[in-house]
N, CA, C and O atoms as a DFTB+ gen file, in Angstrom:
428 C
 N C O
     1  1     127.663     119.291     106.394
     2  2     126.866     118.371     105.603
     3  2     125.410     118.482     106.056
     4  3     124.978     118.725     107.183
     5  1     124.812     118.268     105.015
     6  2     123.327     118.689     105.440
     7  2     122.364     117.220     105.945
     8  3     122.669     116.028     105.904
     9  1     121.325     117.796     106.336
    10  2     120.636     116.472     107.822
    11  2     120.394     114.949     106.694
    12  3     120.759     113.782     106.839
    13  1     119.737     115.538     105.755
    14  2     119.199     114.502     104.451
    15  2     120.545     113.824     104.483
    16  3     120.689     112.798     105.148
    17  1     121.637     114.403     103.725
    18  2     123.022     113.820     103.168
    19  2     123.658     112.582     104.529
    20  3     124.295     111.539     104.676
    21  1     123.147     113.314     105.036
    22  2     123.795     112.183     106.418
    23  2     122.777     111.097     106.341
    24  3     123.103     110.000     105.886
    25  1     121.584     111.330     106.750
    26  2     120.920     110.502     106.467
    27  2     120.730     109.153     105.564
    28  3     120.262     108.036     105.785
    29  1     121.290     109.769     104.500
    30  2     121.446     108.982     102.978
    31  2     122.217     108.083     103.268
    32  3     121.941     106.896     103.092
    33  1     123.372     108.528     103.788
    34  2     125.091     108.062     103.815
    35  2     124.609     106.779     104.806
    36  3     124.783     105.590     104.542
    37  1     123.810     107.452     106.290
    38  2     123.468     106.441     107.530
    39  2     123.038     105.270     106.226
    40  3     123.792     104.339     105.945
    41  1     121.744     105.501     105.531
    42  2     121.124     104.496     105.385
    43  2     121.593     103.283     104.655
    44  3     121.458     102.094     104.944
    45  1     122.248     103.930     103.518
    46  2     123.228     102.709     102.450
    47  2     124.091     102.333     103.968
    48  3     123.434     101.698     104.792
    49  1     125.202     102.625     104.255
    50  2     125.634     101.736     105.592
    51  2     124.829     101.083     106.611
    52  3     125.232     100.242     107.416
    53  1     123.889     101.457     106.522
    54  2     123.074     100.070     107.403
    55  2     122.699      99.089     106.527
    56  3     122.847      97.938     106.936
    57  1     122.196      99.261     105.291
    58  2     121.786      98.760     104.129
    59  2     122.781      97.533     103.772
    60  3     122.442      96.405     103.412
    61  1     124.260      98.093     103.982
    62  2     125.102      97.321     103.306
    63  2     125.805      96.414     104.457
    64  3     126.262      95.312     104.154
    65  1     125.880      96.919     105.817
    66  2     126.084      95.900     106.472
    67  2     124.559      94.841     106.805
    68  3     124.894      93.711     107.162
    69  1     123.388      94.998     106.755
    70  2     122.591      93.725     106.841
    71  2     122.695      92.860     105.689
    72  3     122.431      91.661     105.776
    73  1     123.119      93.484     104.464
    74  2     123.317      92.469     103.375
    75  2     124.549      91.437     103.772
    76  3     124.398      90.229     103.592
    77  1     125.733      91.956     104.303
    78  2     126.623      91.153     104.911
    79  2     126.214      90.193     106.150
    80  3     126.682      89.090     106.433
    81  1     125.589      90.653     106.554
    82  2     125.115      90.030     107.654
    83  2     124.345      88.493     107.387
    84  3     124.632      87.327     107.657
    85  1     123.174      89.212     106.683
    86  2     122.292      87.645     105.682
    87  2     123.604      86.712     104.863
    88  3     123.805      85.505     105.002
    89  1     124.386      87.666     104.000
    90  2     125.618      86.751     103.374
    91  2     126.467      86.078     104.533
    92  3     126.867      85.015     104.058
    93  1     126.725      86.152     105.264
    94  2     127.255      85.498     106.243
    95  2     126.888      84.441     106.997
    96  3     127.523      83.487     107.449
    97  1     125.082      84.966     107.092
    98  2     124.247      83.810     107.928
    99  2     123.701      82.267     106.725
   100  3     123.267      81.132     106.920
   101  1     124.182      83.414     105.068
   102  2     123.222      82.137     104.403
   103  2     124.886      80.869     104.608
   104  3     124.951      79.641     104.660
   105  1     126.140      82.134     104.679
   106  2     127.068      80.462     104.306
   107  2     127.664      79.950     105.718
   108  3     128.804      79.499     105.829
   109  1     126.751      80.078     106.775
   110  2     127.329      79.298     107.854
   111  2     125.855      78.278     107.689
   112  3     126.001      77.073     107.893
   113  1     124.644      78.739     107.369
   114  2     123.696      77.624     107.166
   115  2     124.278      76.581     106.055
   116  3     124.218      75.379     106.318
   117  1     124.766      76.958     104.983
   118  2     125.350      76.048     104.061
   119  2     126.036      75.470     104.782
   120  3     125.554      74.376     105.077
   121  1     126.938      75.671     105.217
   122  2     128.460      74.992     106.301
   123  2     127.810      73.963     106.976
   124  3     128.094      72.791     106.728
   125  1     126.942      74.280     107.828
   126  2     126.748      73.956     109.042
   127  2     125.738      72.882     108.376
   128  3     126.230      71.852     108.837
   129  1     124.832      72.530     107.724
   130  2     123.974      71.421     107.450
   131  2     123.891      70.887     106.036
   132  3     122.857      70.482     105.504
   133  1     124.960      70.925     105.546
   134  2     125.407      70.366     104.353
   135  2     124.750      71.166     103.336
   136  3     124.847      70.562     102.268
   137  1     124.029      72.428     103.177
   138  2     123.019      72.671     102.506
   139  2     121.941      72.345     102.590
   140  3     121.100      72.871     101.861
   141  1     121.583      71.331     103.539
   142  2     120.312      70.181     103.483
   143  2     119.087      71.608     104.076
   144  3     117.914      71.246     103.986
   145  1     119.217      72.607     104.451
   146  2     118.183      73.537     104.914
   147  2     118.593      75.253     104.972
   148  3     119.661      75.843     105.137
   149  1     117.614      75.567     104.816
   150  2     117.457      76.965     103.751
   151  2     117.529      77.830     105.490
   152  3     117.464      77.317     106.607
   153  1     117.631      78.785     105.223
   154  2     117.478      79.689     106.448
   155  2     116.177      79.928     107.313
   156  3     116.031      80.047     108.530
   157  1     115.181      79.962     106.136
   158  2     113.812      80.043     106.705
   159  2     113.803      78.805     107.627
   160  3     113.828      78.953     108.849
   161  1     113.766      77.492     107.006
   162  2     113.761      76.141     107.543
   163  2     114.471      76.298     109.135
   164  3     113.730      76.269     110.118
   165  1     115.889      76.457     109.277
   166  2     116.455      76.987     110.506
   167  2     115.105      77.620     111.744
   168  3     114.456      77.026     112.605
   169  1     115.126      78.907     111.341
   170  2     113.947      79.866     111.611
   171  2     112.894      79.264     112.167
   172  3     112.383      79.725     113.188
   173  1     112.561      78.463     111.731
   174  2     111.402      77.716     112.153
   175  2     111.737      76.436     113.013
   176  3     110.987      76.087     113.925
   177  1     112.780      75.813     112.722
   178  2     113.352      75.354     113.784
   179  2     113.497      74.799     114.851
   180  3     113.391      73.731     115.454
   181  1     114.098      77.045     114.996
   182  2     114.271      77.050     116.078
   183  2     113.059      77.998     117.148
   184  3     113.138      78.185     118.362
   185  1     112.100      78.419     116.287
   186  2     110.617      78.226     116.531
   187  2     110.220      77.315     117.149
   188  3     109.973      77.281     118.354
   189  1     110.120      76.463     116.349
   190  2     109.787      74.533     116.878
   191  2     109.923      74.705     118.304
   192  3     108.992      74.782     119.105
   193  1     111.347      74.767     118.597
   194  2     112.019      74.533     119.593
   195  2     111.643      75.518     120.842
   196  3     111.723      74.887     121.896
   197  1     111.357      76.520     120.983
   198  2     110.978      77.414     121.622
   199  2     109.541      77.430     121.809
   200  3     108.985      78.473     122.152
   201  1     109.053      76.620     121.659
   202  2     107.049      76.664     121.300
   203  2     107.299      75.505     121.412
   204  3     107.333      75.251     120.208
   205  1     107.623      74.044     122.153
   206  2     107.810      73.183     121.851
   207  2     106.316      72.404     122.514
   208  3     105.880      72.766     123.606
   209  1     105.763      71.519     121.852
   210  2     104.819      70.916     121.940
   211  2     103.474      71.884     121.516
   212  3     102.265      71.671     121.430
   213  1     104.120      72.745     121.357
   214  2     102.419      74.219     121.677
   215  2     101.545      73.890     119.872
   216  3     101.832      73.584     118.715
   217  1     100.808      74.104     120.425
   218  2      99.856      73.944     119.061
   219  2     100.152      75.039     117.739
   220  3     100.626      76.145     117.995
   221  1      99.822      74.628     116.251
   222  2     100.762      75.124     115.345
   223  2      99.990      76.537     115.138
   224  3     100.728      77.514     115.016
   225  1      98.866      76.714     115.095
   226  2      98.077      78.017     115.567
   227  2      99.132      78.993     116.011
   228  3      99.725      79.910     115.445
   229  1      99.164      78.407     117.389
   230  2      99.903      79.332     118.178
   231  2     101.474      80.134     117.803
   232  3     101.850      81.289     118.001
   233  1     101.989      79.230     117.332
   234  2     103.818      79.127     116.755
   235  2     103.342      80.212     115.689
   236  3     103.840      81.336     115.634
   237  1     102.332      79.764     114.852
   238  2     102.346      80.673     113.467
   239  2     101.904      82.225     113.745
   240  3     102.309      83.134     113.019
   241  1     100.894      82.482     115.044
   242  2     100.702      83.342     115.339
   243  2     101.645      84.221     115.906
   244  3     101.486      85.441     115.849
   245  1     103.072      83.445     116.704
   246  2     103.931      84.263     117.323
   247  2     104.758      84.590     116.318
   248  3     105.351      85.669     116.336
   249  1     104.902      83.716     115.329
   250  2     105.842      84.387     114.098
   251  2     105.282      85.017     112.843
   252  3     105.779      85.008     111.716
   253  1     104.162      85.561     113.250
   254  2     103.165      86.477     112.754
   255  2     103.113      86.338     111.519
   256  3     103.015      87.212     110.658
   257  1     103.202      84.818     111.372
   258  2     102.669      83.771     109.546
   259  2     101.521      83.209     109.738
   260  3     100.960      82.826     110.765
   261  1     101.135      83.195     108.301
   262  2      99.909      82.114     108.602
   263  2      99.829      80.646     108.973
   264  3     100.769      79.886     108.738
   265  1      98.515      80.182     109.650
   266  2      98.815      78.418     109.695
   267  2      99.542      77.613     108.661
   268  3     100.473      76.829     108.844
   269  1      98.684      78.099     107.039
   270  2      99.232      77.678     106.062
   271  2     100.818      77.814     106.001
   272  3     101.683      76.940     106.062
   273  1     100.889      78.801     105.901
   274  2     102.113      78.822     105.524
   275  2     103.596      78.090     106.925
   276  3     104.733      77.732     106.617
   277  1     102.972      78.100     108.371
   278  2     103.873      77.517     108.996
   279  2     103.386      75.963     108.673
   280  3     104.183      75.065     108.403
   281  1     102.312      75.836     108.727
   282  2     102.206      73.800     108.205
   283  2     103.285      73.587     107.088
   284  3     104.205      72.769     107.101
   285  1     102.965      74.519     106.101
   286  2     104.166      73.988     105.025
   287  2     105.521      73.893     105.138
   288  3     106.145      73.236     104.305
   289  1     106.140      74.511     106.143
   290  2     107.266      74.754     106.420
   291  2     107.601      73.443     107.629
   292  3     108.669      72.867     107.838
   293  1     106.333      73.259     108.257
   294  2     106.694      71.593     109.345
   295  2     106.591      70.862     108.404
   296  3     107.567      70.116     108.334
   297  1     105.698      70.670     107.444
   298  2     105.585      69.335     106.318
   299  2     107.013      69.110     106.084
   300  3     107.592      68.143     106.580
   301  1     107.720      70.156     105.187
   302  2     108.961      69.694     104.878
   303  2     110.120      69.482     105.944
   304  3     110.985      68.655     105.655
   305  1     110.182      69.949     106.778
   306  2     110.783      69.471     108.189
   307  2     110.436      68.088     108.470
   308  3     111.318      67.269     108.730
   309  1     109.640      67.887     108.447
   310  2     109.008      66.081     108.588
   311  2     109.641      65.636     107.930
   312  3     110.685      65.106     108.309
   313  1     109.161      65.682     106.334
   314  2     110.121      64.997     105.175
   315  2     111.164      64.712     105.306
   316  3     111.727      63.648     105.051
   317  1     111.794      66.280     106.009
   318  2     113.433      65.964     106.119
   319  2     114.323      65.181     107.009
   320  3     115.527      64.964     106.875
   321  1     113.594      64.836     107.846
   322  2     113.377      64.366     109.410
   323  2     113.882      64.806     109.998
   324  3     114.866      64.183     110.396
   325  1     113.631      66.441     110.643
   326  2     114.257      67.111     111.846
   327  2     112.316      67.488     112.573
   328  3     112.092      68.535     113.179
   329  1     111.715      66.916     112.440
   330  2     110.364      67.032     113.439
   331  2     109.728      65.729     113.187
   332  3     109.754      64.837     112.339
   333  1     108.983      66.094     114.609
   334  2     107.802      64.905     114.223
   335  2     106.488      65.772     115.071
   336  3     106.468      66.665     115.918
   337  1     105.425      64.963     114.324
   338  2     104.451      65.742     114.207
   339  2     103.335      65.080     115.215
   340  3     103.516      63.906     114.893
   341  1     102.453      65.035     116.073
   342  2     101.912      64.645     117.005
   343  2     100.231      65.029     116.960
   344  3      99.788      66.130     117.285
   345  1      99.483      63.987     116.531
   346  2      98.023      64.566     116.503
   347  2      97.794      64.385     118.445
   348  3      98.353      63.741     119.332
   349  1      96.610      65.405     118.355
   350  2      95.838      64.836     119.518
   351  2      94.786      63.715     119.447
   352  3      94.010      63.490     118.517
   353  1      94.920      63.017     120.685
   354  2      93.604      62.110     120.753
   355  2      92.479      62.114     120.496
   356  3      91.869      61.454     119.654
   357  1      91.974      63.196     121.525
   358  2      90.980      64.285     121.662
   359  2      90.334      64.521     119.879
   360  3      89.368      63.923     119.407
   361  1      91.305      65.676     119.074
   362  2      90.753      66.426     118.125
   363  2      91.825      65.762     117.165
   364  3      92.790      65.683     117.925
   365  1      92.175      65.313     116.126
   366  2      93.005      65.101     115.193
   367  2      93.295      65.983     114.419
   368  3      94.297      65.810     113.725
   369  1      92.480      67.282     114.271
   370  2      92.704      68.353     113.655
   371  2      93.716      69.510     114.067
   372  3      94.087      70.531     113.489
   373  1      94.065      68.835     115.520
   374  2      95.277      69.854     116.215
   375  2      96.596      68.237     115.924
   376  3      96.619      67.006     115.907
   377  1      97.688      69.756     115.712
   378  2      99.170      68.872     115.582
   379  2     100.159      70.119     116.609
   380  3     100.430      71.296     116.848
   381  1     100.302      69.107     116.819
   382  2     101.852      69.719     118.187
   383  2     102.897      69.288     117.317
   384  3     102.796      68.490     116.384
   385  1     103.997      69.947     117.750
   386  2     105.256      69.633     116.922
   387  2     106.462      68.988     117.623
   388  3     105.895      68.964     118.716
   389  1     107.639      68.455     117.884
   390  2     108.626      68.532     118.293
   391  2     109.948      68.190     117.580
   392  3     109.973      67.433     116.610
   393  1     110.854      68.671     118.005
   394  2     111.951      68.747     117.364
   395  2     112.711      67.288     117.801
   396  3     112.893      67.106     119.005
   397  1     113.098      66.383     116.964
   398  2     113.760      65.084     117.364
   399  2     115.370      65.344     117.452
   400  3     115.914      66.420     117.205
   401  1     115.940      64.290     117.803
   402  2     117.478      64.304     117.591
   403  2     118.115      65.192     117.016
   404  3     118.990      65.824     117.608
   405  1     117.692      65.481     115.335
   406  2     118.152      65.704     114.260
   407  2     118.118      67.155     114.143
   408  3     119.143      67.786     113.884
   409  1     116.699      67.859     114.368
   410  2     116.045      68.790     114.474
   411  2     116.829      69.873     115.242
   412  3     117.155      70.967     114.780
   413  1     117.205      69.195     117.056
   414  2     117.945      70.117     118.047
   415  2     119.030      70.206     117.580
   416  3     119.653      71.226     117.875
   417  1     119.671      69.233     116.709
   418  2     121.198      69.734     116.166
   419  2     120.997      70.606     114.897
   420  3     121.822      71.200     114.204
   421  1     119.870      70.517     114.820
   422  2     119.980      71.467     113.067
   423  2     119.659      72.781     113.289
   424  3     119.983      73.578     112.409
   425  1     118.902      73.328     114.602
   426  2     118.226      74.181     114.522
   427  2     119.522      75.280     115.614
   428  3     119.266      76.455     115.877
């Protein structure tokens, strides 16, 4: 068999087991939190949780997203109530995050 043909063959089988893989991870997130949170939501999390208190700059920078786009993803975490959100004294324009009760079991 020639180098390409293998190649091909490798790639659909890696291809087709990460699709199983995501199918697997989206229905233990279903299972596991009633549906109440999407995978990304998880993801971030358990971000939260690992960056815990660290400024949202920072979190968005290690998960190589933008501010925007990780604020939006704590907003609805708030909403949902698995975070709470913490201005500083100092600057009100910085928010620290942490994961409450709800949050460490969800994430």
């Amino acid at each position: 068999m020639e180098a390409e043909a293998v190649d091909g063959i490798l790639n659909e089988l890696l291809v087709n087991i990460f699709k199983d893989i995501l199918s697997a991870e989206e229905y233990a997130v279903r299972e596991s939190t009633q549906g109440n949170l999407t995978i990304t939501e998880i993801h971030t999390l358990e971000a939260i949780g690992m960056f815990e208190s660290a400024k949202m700059s920072d979190v968005a920078q290690a998960l190589k997203v933008t501010v925007s786009t990780f604020t939006t993803a704590v907003n609805k975490l708030a909403v949902k109530g698995y975070v709470v959100r913490n201005k500083a004294d100092a600057d009100r324009r910085i928010a620290k995050n942490q994961l409450n009760r709800k949050g460490r079991r969800g994430s």
